[in-house]
C-alpha positions in Angstrom: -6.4 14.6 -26.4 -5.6 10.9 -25.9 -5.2 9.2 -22.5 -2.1 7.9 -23.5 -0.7 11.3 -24.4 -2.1 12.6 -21.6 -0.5 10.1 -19.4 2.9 11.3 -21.3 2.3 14.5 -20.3 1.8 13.7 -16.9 5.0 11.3 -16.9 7.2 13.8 -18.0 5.8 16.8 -15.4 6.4 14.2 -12.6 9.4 12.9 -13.4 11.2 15.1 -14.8 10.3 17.9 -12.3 11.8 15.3 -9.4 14.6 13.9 -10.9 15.3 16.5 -13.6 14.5 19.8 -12.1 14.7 18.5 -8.4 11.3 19.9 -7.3 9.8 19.0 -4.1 7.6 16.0 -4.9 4.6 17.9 -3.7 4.8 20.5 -6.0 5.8 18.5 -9.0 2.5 16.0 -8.6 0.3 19.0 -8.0 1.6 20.5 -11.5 1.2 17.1 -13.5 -2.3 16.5 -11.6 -3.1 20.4 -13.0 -1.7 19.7 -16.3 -3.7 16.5 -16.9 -6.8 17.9 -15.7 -7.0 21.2 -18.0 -6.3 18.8 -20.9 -8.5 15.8 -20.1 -11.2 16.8 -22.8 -15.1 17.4 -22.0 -15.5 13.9 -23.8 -13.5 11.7 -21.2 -15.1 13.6 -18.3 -18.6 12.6 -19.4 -17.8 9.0 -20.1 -16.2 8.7 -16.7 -19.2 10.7 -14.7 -21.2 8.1 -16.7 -19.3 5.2 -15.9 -19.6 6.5 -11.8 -23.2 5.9 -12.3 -23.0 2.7 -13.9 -20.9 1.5 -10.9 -23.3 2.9 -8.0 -20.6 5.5 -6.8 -22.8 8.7 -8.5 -25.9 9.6 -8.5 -26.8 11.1 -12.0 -27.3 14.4 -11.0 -23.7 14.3 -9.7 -22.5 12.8 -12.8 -24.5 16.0 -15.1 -22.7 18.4 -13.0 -19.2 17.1 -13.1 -18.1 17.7 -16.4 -18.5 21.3 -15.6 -16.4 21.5 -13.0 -12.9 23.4 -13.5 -9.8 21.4 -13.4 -8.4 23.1 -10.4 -11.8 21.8 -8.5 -11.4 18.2 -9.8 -8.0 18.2 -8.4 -9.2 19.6 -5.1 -11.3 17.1 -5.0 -9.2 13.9 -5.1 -6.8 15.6 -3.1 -9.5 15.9 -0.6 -10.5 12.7 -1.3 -7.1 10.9 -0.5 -6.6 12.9 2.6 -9.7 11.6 3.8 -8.6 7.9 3.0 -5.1 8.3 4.7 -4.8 11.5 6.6 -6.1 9.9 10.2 -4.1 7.2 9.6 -0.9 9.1 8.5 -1.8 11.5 11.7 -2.3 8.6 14.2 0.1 6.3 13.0 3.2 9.3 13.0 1.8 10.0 16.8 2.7 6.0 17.5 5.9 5.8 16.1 7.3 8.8 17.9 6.1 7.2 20.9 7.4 3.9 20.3 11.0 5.5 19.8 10.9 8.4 22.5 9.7 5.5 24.8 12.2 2.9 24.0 9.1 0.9 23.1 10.4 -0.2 19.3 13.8 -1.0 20.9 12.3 -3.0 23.7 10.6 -4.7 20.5 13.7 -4.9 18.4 15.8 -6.1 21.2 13.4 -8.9 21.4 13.3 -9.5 17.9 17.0 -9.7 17.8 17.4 -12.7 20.5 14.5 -14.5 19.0 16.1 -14.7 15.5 19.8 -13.1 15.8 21.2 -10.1 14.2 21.7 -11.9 10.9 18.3 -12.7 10.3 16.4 -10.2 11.5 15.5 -9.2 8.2 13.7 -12.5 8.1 11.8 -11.4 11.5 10.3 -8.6 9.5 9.4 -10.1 6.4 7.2 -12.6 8.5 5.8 -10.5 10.2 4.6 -8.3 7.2 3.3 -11.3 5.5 0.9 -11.8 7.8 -0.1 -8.2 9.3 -0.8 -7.5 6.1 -3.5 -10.1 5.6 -6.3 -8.2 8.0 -4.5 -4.8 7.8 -3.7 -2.6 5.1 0.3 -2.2 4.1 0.4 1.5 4.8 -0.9 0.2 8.0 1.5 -2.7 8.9 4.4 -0.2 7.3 3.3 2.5 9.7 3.7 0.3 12.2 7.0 -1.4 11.8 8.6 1.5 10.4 10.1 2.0 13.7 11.0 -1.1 14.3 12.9 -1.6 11.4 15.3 1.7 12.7 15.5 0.7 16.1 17.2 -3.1 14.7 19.4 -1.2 12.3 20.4 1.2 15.2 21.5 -1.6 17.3 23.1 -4.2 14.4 24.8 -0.8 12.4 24.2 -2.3 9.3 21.5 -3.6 7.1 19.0 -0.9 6.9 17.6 -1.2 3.5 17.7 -4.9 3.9 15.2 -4.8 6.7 13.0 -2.1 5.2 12.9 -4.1 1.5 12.4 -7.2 3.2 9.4 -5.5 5.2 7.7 -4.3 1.9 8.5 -7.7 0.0 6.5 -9.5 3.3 3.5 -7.4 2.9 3.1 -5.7 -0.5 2.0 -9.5 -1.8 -0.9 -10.1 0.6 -2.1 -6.6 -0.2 -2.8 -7.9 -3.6 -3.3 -11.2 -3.2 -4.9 -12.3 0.0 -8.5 -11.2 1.2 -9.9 -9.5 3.3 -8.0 -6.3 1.4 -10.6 -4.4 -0.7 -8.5 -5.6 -4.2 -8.4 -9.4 -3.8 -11.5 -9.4 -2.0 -13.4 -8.0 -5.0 -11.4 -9.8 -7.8 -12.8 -13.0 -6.0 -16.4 -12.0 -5.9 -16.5 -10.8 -9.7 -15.1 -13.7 -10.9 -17.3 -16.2 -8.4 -14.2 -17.4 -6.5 -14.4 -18.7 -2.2 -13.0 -16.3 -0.2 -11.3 -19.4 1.7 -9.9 -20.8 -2.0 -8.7 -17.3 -2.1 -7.0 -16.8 0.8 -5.6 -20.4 0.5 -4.0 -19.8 -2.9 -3.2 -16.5 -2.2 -1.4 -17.4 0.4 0.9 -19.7 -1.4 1.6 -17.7 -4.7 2.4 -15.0 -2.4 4.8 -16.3 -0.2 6.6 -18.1 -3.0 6.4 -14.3 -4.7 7.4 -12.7 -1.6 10.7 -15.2 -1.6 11.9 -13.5 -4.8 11.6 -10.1 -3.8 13.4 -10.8 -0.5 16.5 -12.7 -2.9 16.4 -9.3 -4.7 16.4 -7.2 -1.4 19.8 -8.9 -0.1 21.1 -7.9 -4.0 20.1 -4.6 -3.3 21.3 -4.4 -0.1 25.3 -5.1 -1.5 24.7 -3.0 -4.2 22.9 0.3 -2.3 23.2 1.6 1.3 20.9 3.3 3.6 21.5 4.6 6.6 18.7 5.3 9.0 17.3 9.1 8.9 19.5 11.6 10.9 16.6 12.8 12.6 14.7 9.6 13.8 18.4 8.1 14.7 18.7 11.0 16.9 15.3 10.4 18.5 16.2 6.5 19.0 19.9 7.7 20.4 17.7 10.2 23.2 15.8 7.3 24.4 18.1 4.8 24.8 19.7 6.1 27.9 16.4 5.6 30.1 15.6 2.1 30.7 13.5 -0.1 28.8 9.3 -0.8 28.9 8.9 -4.4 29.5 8.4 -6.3 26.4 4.7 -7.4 27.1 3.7 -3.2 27.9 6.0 -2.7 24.6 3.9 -4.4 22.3 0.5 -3.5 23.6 0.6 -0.3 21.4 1.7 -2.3 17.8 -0.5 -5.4 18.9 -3.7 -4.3 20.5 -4.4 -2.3 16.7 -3.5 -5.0 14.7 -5.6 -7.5 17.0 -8.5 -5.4 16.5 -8.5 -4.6 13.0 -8.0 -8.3 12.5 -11.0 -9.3 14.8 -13.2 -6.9 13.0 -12.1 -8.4 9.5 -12.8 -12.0 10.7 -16.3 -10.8 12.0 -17.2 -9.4 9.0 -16.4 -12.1 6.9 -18.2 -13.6 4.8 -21.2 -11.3 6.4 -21.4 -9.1 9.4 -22.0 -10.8 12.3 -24.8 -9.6 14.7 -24.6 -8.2 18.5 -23.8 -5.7 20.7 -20.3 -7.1 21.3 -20.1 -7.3 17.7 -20.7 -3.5 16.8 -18.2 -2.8 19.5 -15.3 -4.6 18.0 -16.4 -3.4 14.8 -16.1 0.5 15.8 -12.8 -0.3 17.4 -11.5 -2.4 14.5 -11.9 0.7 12.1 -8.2 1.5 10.9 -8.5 4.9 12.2 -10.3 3.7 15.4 -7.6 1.1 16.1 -4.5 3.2 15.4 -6.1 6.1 17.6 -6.1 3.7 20.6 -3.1 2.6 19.6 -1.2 6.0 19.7 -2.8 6.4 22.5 -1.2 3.8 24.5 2.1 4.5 23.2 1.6 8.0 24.4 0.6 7.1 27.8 4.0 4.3 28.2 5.8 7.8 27.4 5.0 9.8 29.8 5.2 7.0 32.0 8.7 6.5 30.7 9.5 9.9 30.5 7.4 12.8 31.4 3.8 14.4 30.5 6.1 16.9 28.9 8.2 15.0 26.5 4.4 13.4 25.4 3.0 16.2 24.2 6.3 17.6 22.4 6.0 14.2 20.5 2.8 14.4 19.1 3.5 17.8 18.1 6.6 16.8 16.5 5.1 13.7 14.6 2.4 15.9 13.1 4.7 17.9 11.7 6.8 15.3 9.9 3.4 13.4 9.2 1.7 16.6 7.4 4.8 16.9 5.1 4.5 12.8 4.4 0.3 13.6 4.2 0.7 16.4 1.9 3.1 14.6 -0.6 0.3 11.3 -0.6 -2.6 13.5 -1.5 -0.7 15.1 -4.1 0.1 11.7 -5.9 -3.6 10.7 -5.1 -4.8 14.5 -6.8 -2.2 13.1 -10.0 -3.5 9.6 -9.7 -7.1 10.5 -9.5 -7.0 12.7 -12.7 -5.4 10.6 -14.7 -8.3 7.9 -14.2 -10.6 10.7 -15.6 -8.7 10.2 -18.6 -10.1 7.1 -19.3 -6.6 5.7 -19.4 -8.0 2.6 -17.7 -10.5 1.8 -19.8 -8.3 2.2 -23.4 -5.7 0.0 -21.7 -8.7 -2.9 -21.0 -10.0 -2.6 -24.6 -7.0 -2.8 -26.4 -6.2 -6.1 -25.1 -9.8 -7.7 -24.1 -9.3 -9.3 -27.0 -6.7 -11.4 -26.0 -7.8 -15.0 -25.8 -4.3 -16.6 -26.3 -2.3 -17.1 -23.1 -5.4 -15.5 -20.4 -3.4 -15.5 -17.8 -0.3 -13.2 -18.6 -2.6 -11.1 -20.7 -5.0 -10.3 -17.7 -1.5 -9.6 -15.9 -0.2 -7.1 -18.4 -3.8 -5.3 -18.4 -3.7 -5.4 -14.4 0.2 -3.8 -14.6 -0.7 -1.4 -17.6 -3.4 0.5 -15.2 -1.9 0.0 -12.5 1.5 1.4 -14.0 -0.7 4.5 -15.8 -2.6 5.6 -12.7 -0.8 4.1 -9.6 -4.2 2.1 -7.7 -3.2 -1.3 -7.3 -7.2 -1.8 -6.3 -7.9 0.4 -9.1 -6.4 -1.6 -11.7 -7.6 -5.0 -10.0 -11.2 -3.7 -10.4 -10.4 -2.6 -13.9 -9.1 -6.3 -14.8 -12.0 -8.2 -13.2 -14.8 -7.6 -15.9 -12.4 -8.6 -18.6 -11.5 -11.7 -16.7 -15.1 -12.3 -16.5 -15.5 -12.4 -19.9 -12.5 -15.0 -20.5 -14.4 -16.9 -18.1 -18.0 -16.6 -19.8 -16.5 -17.3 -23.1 -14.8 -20.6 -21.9 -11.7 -20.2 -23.3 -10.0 -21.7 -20.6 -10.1 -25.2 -18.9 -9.4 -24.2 -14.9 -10.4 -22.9 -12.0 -11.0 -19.4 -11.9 -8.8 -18.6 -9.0 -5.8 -18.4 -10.9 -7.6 -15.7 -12.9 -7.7 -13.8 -9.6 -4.0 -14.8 -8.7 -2.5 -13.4 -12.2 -4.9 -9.9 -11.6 -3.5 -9.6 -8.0 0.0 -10.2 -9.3 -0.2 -7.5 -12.1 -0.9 -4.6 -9.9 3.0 -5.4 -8.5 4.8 -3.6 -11.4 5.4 -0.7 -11.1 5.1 1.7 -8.7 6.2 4.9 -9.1 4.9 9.1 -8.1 1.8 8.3 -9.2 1.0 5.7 -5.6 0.8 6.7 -2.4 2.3 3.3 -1.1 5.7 4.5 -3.4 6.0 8.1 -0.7 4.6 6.4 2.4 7.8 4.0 1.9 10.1 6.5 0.7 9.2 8.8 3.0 9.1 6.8 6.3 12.5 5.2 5.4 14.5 8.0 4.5 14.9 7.2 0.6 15.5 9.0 -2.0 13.0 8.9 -5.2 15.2 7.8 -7.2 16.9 5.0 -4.7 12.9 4.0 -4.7 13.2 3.4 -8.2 16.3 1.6 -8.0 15.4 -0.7 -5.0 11.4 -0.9 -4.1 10.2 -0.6 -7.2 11.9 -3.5 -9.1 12.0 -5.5 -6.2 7.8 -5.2 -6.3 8.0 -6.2 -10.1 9.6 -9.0 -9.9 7.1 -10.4 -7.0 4.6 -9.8 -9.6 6.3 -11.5 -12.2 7.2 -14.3 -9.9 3.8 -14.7 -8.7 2.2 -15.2 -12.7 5.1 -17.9 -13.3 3.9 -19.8 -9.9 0.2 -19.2 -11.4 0.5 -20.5 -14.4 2.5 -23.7 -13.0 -0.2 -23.8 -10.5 -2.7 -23.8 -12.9 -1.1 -26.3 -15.0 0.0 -28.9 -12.3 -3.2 -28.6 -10.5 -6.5 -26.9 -13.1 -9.1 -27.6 -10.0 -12.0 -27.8 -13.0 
């Protein structure tokens, strides 16, 4: 069967089980992931084992056994895969924000964030502030993070919910793509031969200007759509607002210290690993998992403090139940996701349009979107672009620098995001959306940054080739 009809398939399953058939979303991507799987031909399996190989990720007895396996195993297995990737995180991260808001930590933090910039603009305080977390940190991370933030402000201001959480994904959804050291940038730029410094400089600029757009569109949104915070997290910021407040500087030890970390540990590591004792230290505690562990931590620590040993414990308990739903509904888009790259979806997308020498820059952006769009990995489809970019490059069928190559990949794994990424149900689920307010809101708003970002490329390129 083709990858493209296979990707139908899947398509319809998802979709219309959610929006049609209002399934849970777990269960409807864990019936398109088994229905992909059972029809992803022996062929398609072989040449993606093979391909695993090529790459360095299998070793070839791995890759002889795997077409063999049974579809329900290779969905087990990239369920167990994402869990692995993000259920630490997820666990840690849920255990910090319940602390922040049972503490009156995140409204310490928002109260703060409200005199420094005023209730109009603190939409702008987020979308700063994601910008730049994002840079060093993952944006499930920095979303994670400020999640709770962003319901403490709208608490307090009664409006403006979905401004502040569209404005916090606009902020730090670009530098995910664009700016090393994230995994997708930072490879693009060593395929194609580009500085990591160039890189971060350029992608820097393109992705603020992108990042501008998408925060225009989240202020159309927000006067077209509302969003009021979650019932049940508004009712935990309501309980802790009676009890005085952690001092600001104790209130962002728990949000900082992680962030510092990570962010130390990148900057060490780049462009090699430095050596040391001190070194290997802040590299074990700069591990995501590491740094939000230390983090939740803390937070639960200022809670009991605040509170009592008690309330602590009930609030990790209580985030690990709300965090095992969000968990469970990530590794089921990451099961979908992950069979639908055995497809070989990928690959047909990047050989019907390697050909395209006219106009390199938007066609490397609609391969990049294509993937990206068919099997939901930003990263994925910015390693899947890379090689063809490459080529352009080795051909010399363009006259400048190869950065902007990188900069029209990273802005092609924007559109569009949809069931098939985890990033699409860490958002929806942490802010209280809806799917299909997702897909009226997030997901556009994330296109157009893409967009926006090739049309600042290509007048980059043009005003200023660097060859």
């Amino acid at each position: 069967m083709s990858p493209l009809l296979l990707l139908l398939v899947g398509i319809v399953i998802v979709v219309g089980g959610i929006l049609g058939l209002r399934l849970h979303a777990f269960l409807a991507l864990v019936l398109g992931a088994f229905a992909v799987a059972l029809l992803t031909p022996d062929t398609a399996l072989q040449h993606y084992a093979s391909a695993q190989v090529t790459k360095g990720e299998w070793s070839p007895k791995a890759a002889i056994k795997f077409p063999a396996k049974t579809a329900a195993a290779r969905v087990a297995d990239q369920f167990g895969a994402t869990c692995g990737k993000f259920g630490l995180l997820i666990a840690m991260a849920s255990v910090l924000g319940e602390a922040m808001l049972l503490s009156g930590g995140a409204e310490a933090i928002a109260a703060a964030l409200l005199r420094l910039m005023g209730a109009a603009r603190a939409h702008w305080a987020f979308f700063i502030t994601s910008f730049f977390l994002t840079i060093p940190v993952f944006f499930e991370t920095t979303f994670y993070l400020l999640s709770p933030l962003t319901k403490a402000v709208a608490r307090q201001t009664k409006r403006n919910y979905l401004l502040l959480v569209m404005c916090t994904v606009a902020g730090g959804t670009i530098t995910h793509s664009l700016v090393p050291p994230t995994p997708g940038p930072t490879l693009v730029a060593d395929v194609l031969g580009v500085p990591i410094g160039l890189m971060m400089g350029m992608g820097c600029l393109i992705g603020f200007g992108a990042a501008l757009f998408g925060s225009a569109f989240a202020h159309w949104s927000n006067r077209h759509h509302t969003l009021e915070v979650p019932a049940e997290d508004a009712a935990i910021v309501e309980s802790a607002t009676h009890q005085s407040l952690p001092p600001l500087a104790l209130a962002l030890i728990p949000v900082t210290l992680p962030i510092f970390l990570i962010a130390f540990s990148a900057w060490l590591n780049s462009p090699k690993p430095a050596l040391g004792i001190i070194a290997a230290i802040v590299r074990t505690l700069g591990e995501k998992e590491m740094a939000l562990t230390i983090g939740a931590c803390l937070a639960l620590v200022m809670l009991a403090w605040k509170r009592d040993r008690a309330t602590a414990t009930k609030a990790v308990g209580h985030a690990l139940t709300g965090g095992a739903i969000v968990l469970l509904i990530i590794c089921a888009g990451g099961a979908f996701g992950g069979v639908l790259q055995q497809t070989g979806i990928a690959e047909m997308v990047g050989t019907a349009l390697a050909g395209t020498q006219t106009f390199a820059l938007p066609a490397l952006f609609l391969i990049t979107t294509l993937v990206r769009t068919a099997q939901g990995s930003a990263t994925v489809a910015m390693i899947t672009a890379a090689p063809i970019a490459k080529a352009f490059i080795d051909g010399g069928q363009t006259h400048f620098n190869p950065v902007y190559f990188a900069l029209a990949i990273g802005c092609g794994s924007k559109p569009f995001a949809w069931m098939n990424d985890g990033g699409f149900w860490i958002i929806t689920r942490l802010s209280g959306l809806r799917e299909e307010q997702t897909l009226r809101t997030v997901s556009p708003m994330m296109a157009l940054q893409g967009v926006a970002g090739l049309v600042l490329t290509m007048i980059a390129a043009w005003l200023w080739p660097m060859r």
